[in-house]
Each structure stands twice: as C-alpha cells, then as structure tokens.
N, C-alpha and C positions, 0 to 999 in steps of 0.2 A: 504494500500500500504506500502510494507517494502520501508526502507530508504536504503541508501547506507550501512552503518554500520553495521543496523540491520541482512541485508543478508549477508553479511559476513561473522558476529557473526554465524550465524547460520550455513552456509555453513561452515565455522570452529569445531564446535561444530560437526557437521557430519564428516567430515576427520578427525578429533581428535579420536574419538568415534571409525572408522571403522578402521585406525591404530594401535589403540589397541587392536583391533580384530581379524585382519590379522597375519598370521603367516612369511608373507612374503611382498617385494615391488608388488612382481608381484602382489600376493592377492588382497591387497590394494588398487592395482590401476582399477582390475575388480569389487570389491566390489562397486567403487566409481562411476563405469559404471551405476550399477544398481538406482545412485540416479541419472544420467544424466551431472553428472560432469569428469572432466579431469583432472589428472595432465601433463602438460605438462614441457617439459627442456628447456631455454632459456638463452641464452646469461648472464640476469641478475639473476638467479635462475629457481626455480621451481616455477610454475603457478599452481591456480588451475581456471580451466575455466569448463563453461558451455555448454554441448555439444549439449542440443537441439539451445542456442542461438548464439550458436560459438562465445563469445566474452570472457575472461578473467575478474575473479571475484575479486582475491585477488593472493599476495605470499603465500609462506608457510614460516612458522617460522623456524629456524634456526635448533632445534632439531628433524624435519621434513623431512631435507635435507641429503639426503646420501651423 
C-alpha cells in the first residue's frame, strides 16, 4: 500500500515527466487523461486530482502554474 507521500511523489514524477513532453497546456492536460488524473483551477491554485477517484491528490508547484 502507497503512503500519502509516496503517491504523490509518484503522481508528481508522472506530471513532471508528461510536461516535459507536451508541446502545449492543452497536451498536457490530455496526456494526463490517459494516466486517469486531472488538473484542475481553483481558487487556491492548480490541483492535480484523480479522475477515476474524483478526489484531489496534490498542488502543483509553482513552475507548473501558468
């Protein structure tokens, strides 16, 4: 069983990875489809949440945020 962190970390590691990959936000944000996550815009930043669990994983980091 991952920990809080450790899914994170990892789910980090995947948006980091698939942003650098991406030629664009749009890209980015269907590439992220295909691992079943989201980013989403909120009040407090950008979220990246889980879309088969619909709940909210982590922020994204500031270099991340358009």
């Amino acid at each position: 069983m991952l920990t809080q962190n450790n899914e994170q970390s990892k789910v980090m590691d995947i948006v980091m990875r698939e942003r650098r990959l991406a030629v664009s936000d749009r890209e980015w944000k269907h590439r992220l489809r295909g691992y079943g996550y989201a980013i989403r815009d909120t009040d407090e930043g950008r979220i990246v949440a889980s879309l088969l669990k619909g709940q909210d994983i982590c922020g994204l980091p500031a270099h991340l945020v358009h």
